[in-house]
MARDOVEX-284311 format. One record per atom (N, C-alpha, C, O): x, y, z; residue in one letter. Coordinates in steps of 0.1 Angstrom, whole numbers, padded with zeros to 4 digits, always signed. Layout:
REM residues N
XYZA...
REM end
This chain:
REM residues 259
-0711+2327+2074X-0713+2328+2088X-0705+2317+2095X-0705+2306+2089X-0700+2318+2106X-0691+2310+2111X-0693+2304+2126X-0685+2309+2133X-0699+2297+2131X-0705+2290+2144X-0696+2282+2151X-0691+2272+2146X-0695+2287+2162X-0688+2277+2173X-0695+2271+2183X-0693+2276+2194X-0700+2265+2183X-0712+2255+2188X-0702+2245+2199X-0691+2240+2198X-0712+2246+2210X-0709+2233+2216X-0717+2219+2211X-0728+2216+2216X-0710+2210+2202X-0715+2201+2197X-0717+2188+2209X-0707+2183+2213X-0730+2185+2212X-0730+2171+2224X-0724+2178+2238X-0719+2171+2247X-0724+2192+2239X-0714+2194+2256X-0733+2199+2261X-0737+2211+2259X-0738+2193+2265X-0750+2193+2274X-0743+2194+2288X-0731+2191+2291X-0755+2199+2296X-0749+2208+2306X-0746+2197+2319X-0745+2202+2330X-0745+2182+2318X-0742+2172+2321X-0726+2171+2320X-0716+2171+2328X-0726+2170+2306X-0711+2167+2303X-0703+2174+2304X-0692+2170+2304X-0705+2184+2304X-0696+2202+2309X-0694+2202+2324X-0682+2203+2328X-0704+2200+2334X-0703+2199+2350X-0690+2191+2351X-0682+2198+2357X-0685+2182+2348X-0677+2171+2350X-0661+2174+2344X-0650+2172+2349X-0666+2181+2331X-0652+2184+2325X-0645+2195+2333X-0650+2202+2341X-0629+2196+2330X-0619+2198+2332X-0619+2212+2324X-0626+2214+2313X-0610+2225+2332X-0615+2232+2322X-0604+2236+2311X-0606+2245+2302X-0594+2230+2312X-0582+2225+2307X-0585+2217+2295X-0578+2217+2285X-0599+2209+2296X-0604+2197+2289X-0613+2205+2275X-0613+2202+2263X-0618+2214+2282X-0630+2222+2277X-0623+2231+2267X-0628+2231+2256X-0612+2239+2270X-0606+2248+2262X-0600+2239+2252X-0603+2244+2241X-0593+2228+2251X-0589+2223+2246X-0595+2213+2231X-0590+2208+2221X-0607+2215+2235X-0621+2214+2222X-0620+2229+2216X-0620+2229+2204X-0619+2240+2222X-0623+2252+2211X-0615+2262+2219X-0621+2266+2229X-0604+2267+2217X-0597+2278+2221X-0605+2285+2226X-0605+2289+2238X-0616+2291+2212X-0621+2306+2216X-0632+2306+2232X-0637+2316+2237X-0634+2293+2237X-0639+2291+2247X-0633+2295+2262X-0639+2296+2272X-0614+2297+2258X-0613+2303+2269X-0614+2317+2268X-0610+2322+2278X-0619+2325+2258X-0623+2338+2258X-0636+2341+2267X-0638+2349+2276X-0642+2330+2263X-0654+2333+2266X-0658+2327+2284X-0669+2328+2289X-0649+2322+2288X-0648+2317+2302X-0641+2332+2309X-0644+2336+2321X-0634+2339+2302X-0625+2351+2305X-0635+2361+2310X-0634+2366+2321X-0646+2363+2303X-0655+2378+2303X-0665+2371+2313X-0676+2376+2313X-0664+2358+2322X-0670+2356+2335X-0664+2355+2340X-0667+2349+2350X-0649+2361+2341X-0642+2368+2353X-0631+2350+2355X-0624+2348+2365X-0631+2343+2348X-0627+2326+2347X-0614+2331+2341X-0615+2338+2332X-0600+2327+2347X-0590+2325+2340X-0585+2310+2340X-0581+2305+2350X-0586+2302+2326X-0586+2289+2327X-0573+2284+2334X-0574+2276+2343X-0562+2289+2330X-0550+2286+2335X-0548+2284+2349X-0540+2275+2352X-0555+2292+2357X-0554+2291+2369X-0563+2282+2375X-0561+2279+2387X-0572+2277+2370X-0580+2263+2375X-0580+2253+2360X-0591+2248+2357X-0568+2250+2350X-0569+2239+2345X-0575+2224+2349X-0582+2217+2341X-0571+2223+2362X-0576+2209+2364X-0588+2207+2369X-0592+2196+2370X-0600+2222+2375X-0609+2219+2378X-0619+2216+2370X-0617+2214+2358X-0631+2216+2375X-0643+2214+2363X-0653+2220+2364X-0658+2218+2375X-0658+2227+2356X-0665+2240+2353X-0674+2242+2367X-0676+2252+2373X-0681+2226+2369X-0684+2227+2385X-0682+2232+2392X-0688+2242+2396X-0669+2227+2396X-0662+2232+2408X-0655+2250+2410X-0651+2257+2419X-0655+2251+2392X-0651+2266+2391X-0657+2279+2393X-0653+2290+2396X-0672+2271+2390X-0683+2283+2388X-0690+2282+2403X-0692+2292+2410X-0692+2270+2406X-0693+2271+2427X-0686+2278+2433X-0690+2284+2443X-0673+2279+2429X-0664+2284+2440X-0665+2301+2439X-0662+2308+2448X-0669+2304+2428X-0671+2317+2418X-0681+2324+2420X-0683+2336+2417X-0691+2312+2426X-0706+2319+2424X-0712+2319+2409X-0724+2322+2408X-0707+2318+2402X-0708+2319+2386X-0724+2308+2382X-0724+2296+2385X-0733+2315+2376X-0744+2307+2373X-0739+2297+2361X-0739+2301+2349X-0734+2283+2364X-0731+2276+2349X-0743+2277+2339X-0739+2277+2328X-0753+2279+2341X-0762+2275+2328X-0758+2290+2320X-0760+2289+2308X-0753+2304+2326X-0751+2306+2315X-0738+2307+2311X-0736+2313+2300X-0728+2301+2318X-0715+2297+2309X-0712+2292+2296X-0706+2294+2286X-0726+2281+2304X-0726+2271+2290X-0735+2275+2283X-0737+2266+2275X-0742+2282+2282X-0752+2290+2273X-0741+2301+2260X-0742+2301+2248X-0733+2309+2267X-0724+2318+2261X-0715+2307+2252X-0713+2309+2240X-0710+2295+2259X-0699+2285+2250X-0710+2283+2239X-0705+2281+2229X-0721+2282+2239X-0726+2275+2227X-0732+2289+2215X-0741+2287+2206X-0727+2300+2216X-0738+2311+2212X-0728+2307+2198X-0719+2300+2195X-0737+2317+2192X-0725+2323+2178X-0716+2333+2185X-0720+2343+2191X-0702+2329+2183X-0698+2345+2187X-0688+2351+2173X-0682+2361+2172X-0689+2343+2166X-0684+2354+2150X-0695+2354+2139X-0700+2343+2138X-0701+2364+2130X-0708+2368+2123X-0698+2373+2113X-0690+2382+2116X-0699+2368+2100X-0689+2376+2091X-0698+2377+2076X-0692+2378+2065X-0715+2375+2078X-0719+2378+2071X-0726+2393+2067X-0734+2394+2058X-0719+2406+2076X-0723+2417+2075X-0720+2427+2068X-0724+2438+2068X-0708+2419+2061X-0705+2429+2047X-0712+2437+2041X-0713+2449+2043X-0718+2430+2030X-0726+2434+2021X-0734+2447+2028X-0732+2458+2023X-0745+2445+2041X-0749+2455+2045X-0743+2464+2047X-0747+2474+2041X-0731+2465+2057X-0723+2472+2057X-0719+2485+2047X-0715+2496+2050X-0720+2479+2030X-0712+2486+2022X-0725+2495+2019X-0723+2500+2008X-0735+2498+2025X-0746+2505+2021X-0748+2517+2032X-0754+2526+2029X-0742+2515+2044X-0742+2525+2053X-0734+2540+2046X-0724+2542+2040X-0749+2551+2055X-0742+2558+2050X-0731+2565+2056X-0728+2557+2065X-0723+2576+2057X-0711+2580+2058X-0711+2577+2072X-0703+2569+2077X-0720+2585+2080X-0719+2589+2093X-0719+2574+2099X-0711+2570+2108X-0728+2564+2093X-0729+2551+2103X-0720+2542+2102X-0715+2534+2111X-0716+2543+2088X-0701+2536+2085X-0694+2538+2097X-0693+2529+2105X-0688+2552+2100X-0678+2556+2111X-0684+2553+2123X-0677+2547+2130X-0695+2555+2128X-0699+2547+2139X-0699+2534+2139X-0696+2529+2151X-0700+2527+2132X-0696+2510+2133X-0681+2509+2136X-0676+2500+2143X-0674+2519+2127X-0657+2515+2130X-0653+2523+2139X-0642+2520+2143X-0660+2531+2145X-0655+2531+2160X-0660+2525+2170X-0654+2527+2181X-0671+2516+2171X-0678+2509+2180X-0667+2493+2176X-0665+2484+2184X-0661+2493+2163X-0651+2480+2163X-0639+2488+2173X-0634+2481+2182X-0635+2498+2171X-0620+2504+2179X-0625+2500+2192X-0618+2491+2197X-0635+2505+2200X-0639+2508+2210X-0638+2491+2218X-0636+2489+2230X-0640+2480+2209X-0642+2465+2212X-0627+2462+2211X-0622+2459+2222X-0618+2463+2201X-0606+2465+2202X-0596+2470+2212X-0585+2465+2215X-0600+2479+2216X-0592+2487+2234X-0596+2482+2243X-0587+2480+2252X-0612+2478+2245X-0618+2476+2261X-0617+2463+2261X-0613+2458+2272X-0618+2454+2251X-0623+2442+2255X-0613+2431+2248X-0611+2421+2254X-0606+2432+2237X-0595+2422+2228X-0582+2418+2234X-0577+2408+2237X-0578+2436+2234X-0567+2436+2236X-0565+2433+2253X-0557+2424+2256X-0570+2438+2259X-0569+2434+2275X-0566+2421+2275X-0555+2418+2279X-0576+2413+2270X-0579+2396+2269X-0568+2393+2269X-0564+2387+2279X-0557+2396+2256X-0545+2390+2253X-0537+2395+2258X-0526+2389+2257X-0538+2405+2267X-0527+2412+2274X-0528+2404+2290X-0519+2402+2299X-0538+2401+2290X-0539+2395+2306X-0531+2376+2300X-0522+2369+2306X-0536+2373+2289X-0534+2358+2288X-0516+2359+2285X-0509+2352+2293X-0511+2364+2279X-0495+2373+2273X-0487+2370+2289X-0478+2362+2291X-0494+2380+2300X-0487+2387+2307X-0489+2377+2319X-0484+2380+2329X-0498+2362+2317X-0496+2352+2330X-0491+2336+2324X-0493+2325+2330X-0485+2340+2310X-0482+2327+2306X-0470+2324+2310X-0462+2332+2309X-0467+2312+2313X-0456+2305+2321X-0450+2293+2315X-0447+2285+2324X-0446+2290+2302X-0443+2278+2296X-0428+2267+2305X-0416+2269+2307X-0432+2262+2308X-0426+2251+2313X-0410+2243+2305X-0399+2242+2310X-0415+2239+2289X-0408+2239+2281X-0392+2250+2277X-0394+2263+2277X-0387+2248+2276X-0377+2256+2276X-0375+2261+2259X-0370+2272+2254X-0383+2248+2250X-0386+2253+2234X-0389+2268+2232X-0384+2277+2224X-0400+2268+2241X-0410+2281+2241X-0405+2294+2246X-0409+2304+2239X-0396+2296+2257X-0389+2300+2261X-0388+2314+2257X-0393+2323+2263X-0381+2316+2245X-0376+2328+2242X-0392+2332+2231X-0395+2344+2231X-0401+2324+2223X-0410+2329+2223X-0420+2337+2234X-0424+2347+2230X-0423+2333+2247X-0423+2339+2256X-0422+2351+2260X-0431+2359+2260X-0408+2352+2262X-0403+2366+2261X-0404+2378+2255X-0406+2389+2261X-0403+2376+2243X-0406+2381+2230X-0417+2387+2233X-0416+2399+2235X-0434+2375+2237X-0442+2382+2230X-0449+2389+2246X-0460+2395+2247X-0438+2389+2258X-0443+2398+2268X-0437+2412+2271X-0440+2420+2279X-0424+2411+2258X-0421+2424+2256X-0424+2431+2244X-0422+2444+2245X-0429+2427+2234X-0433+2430+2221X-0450+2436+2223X-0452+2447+2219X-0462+2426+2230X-0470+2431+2229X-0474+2441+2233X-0477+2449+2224X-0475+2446+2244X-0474+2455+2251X-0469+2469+2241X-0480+2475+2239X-0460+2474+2235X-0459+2481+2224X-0466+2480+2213X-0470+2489+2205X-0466+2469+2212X-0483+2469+2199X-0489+2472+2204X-0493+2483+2199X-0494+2470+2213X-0512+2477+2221X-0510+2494+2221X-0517+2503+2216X-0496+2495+2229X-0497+2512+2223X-0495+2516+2215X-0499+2528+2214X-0491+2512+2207X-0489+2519+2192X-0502+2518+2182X-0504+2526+2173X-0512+2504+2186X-0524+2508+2180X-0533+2515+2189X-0541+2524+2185X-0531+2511+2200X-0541+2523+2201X-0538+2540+2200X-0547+2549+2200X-0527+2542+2199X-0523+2554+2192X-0526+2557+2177X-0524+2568+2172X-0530+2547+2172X-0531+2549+2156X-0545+2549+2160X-0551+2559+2156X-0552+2540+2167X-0571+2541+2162X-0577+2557+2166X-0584+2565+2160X-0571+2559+2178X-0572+2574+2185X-0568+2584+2175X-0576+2593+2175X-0558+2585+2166X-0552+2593+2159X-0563+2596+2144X-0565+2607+2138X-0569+2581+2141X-0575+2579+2129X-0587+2585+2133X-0592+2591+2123X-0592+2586+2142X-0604+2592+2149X-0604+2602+2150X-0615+2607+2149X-0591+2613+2153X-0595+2623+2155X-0592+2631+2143X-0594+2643+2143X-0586+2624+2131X-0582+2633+2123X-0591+2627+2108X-0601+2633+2103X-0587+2616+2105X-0595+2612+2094X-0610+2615+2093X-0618+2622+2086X-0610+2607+2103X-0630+2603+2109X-0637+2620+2111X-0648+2623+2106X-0629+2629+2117X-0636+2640+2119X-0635+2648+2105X-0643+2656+2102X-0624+2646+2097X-0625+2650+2086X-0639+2650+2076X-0646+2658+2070X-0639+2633+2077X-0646+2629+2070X-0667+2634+2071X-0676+2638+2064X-0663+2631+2083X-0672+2639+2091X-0679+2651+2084X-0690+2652+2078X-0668+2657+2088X-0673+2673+2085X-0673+2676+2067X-0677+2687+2062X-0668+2666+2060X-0674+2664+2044X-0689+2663+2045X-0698+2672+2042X-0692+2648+2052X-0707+2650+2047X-0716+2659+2055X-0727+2661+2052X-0712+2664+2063X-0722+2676+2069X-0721+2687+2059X-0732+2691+2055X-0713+2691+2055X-0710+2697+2042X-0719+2697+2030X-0726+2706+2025X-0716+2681+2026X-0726+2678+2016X-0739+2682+2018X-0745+2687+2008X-0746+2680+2027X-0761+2683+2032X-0759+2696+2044X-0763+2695+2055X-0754+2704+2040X-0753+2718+2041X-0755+2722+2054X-0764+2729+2058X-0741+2713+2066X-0747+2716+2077X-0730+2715+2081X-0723+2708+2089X-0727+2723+2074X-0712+2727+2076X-0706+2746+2065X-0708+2750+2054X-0701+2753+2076X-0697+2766+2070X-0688+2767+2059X-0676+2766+2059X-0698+2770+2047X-0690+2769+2032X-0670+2777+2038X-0660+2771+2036X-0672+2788+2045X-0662+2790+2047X-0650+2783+2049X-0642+2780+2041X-0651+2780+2060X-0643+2769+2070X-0644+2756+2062X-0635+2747+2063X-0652+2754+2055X-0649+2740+2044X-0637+2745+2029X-0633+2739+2020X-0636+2755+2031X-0626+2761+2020X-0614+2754+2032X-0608+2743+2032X-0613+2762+2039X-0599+2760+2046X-0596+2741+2050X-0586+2735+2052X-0606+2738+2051X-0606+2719+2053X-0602+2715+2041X-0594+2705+2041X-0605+2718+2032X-0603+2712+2017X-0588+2715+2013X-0581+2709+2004X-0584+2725+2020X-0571+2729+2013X-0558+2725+2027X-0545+2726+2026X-0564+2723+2036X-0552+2716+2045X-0554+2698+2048X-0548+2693+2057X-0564+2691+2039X-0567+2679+2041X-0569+2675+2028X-0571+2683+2019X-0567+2656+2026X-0568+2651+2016X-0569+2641+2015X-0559+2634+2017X-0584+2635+2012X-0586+2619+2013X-0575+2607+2010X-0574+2597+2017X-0568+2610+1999X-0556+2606+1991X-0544+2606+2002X-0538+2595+2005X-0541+2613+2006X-0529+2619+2018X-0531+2605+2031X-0522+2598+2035X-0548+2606+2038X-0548+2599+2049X-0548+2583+2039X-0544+2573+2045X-0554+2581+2026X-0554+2561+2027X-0535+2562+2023X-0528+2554+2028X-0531+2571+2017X-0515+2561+2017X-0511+2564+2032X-0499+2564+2031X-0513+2566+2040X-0507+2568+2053X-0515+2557+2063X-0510+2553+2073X-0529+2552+2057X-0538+2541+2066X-0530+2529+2057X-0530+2518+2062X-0523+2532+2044X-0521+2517+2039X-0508+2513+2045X-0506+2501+2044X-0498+2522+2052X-0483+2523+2055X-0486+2512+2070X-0479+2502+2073X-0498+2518+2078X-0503+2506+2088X-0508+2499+2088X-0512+2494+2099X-0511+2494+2078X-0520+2481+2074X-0518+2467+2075X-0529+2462+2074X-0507+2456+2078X-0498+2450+2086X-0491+2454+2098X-0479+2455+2099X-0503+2456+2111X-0493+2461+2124X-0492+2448+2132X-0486+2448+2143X-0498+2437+2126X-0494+2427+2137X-0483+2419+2128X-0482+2407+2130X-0472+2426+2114X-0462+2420+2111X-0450+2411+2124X-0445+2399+2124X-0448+2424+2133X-0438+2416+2146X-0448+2407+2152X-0444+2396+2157X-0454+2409+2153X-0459+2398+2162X-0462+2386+2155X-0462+2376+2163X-0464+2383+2141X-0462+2373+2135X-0449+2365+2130X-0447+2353+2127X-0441+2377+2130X-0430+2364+2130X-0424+2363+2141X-0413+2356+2140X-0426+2367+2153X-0421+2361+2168X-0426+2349+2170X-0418+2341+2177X-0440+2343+2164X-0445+2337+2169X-0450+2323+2159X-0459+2316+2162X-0440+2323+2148X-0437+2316+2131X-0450+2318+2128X-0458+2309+2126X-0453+2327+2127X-0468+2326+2119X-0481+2318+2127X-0488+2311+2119X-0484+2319+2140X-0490+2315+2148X-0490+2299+2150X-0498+2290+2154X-0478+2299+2147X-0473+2278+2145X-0473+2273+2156X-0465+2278+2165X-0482+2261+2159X-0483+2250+2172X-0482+2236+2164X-0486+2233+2153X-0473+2228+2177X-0479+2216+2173X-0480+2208+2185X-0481+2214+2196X-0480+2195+2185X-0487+2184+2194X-0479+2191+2211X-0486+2192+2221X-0468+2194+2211X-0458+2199+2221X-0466+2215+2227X-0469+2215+2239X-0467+2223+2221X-0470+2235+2220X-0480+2233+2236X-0490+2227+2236X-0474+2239+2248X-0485+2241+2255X-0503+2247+2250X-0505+2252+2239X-0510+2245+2258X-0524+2248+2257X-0527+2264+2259X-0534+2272+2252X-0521+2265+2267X-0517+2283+2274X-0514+2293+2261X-0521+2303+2258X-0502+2287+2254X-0498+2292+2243X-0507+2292+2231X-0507+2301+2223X-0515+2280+2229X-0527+2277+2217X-0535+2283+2215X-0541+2285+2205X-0537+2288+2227X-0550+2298+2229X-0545+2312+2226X-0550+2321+2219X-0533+2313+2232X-0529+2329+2229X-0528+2332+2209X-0530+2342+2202X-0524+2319+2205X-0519+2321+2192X-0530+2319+2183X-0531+2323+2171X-0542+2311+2190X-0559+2309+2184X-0562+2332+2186X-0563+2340+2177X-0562+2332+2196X-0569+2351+2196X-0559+2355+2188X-0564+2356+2177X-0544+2358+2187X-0537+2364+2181X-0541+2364+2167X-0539+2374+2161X-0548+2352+2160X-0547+2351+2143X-0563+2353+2145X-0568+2358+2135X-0572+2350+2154X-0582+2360+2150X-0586+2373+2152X-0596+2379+2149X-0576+2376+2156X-0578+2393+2163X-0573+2400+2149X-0580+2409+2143X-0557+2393+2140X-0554+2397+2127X-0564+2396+2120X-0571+2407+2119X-0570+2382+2113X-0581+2385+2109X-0596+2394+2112X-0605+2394+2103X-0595+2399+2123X-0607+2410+2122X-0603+2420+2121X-0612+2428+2118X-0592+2424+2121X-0585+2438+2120X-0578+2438+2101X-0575+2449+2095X-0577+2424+2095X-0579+2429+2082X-0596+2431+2072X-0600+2437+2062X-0602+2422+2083X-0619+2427+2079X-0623+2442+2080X-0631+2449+2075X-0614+2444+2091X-0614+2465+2096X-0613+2470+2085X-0620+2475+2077X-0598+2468+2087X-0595+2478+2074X-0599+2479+2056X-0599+2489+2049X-0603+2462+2053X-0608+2463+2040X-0622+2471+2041X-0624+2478+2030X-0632+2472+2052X-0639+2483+2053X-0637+2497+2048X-0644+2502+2040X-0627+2501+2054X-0620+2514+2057X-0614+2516+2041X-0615+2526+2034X-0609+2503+2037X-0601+2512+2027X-0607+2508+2015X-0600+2511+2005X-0617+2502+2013X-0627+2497+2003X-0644+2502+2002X-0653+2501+1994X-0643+2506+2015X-0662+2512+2017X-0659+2529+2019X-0663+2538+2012X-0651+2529+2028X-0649+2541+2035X-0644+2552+2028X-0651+2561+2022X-0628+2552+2027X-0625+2559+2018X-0626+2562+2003X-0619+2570+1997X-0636+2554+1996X-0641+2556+1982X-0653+2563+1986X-0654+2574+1980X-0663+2561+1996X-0674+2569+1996X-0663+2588+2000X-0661+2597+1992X-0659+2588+2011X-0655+2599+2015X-0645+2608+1998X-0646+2620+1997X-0636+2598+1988X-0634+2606+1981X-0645+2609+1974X-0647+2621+1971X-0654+2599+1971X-0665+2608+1960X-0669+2620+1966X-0672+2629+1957X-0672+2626+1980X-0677+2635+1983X-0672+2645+1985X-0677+2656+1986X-0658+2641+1986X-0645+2649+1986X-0642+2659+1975X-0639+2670+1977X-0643+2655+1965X-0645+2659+1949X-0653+2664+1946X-0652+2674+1939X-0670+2659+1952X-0679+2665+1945X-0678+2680+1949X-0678+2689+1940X-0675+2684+1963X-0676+2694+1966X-0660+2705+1963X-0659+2717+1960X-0654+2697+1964X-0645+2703+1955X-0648+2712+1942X-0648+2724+1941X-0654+2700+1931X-0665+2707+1923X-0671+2714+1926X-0666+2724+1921X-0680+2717+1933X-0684+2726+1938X-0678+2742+1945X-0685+2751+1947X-0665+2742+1948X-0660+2755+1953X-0654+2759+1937X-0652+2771+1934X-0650+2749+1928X-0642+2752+1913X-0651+2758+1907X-0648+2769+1904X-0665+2755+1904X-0670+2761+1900X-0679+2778+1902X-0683+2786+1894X-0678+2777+1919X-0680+2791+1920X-0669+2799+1922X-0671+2811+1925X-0655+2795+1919X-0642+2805+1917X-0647+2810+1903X-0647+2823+1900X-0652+2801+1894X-0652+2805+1881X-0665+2814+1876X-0664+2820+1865X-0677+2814+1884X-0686+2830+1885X-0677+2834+1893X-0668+2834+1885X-0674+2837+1901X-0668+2852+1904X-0654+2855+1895X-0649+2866+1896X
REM end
């Protein structure tokens, strides 16, 4: 389990800080200044004070949100116990967090960054013409995996518990193939490859504006939750769906062979 705590930022020593000062203790804090409508960049030099006054914004719970847990990565294990149907509701309630709420984030921070440095420059560029095509291209893949895999899969275990037309499960079995969609989920399985090497492998150092730190702090955790995705997917998901896939398979082979 993984905690980002505000260590000693009591709601004293926060009033005062900078919020330039503030992000600069924990990246992921300007996420979380973001979904209160707060774009740090554009008041770096004020202080949370003066940001959330001018905002109307209640600080107690700004700083209530900076101190929560906001990653949990102890839900594995349960996880691998869900059954068919809830598995795919969890991974589409992750897609659904991924479209409305991730990607925006990085698209709004991408699309108002301004590096000063001339170093940065052509990374810049890059990543305000590159991202923007990653965003469509996955969301063209999660939409696509939804309607074709997920509903497949679907309509297996309804199947299994006999709430699917033996019929029409003949013709599903013979124009689909659990095997067919994981080599085609494993072909996408590095989609933030470009965007990692635009950006050396999310490399900063002492120079590296703050603006950019933060973009390349979300970039390498957004990678990392989207390979937590897919090890789901291609380690819970698609082993449960071939076993079921097969059983019933078994199941139509063997009544070819009474009749």
């Amino acid at each position: 389990m993984i905690f980002y705590i505000c260590i000693g930022m009591d709601l004293a020593y926060l009033n005062k800080r900078t919020l330039s000062e503030i992000v600069s203790e924990n990246y992921v804090f300007a996420s979380i200044l973001y979904y209160f409508g707060i774009h740090f960049f554009e008041y770096s030099n004020k202080t949370l004070e003066e940001v959330c006054k001018k905002n109307r914004i209640d600080i107690n719970r700004v700083v209530q949100e900076l101190g929560r847990t906001i990653e949990n990565s102890s839900e594995l294990p349960a996880i691998s116990k869900y059954p068919i149907d809830l598995l795919i509701e969890y991974l589409k309630h992750s897609h659904h967090i991924f479209a409305k709420k991730k990607l925006p984030y990085l698209a709004c921070m991408i699309q108002a960054l301004k590096v000063e440095n001339p170093k940065y420059h052509q990374q810049q560029e890059d990543l305000k013409l590159l991202f923007p095509l990653f965003v469509e291209d996955f969301i063209h893949h999660i939409y696509f995996e939804e309607d074709t895999f997920f509903n497949y899969v679907l309509k297996l275990y309804r199947a299994e518990n006999d709430r699917y037309s033996f019929g029409k499960l003949f013709f599903l079995l013979e124009k689909n193939s659990v095997a067919d969609f994981a080599s085609e989920h494993e072909a996408h399985d590095d989609v933030m490859e470009g965007i990692r090497k635009i950006t050396n492998g999310y490399l900063t150092n002492d120079d590296t504006p703050l603006h950019l730190k933060v973009i390349y702090s979300e970039l390498l955790s957004f990678e990392k939750e989207l390979t937590s995705h897919a090890y789901i997917e291609n380690n819970i998901l698609f082993p449960k769906a071939l076993v079921i896939e097969n059983k019933l398979k078994q199941v139509f082979e063997k009544s070819s062979r009474l009749n």
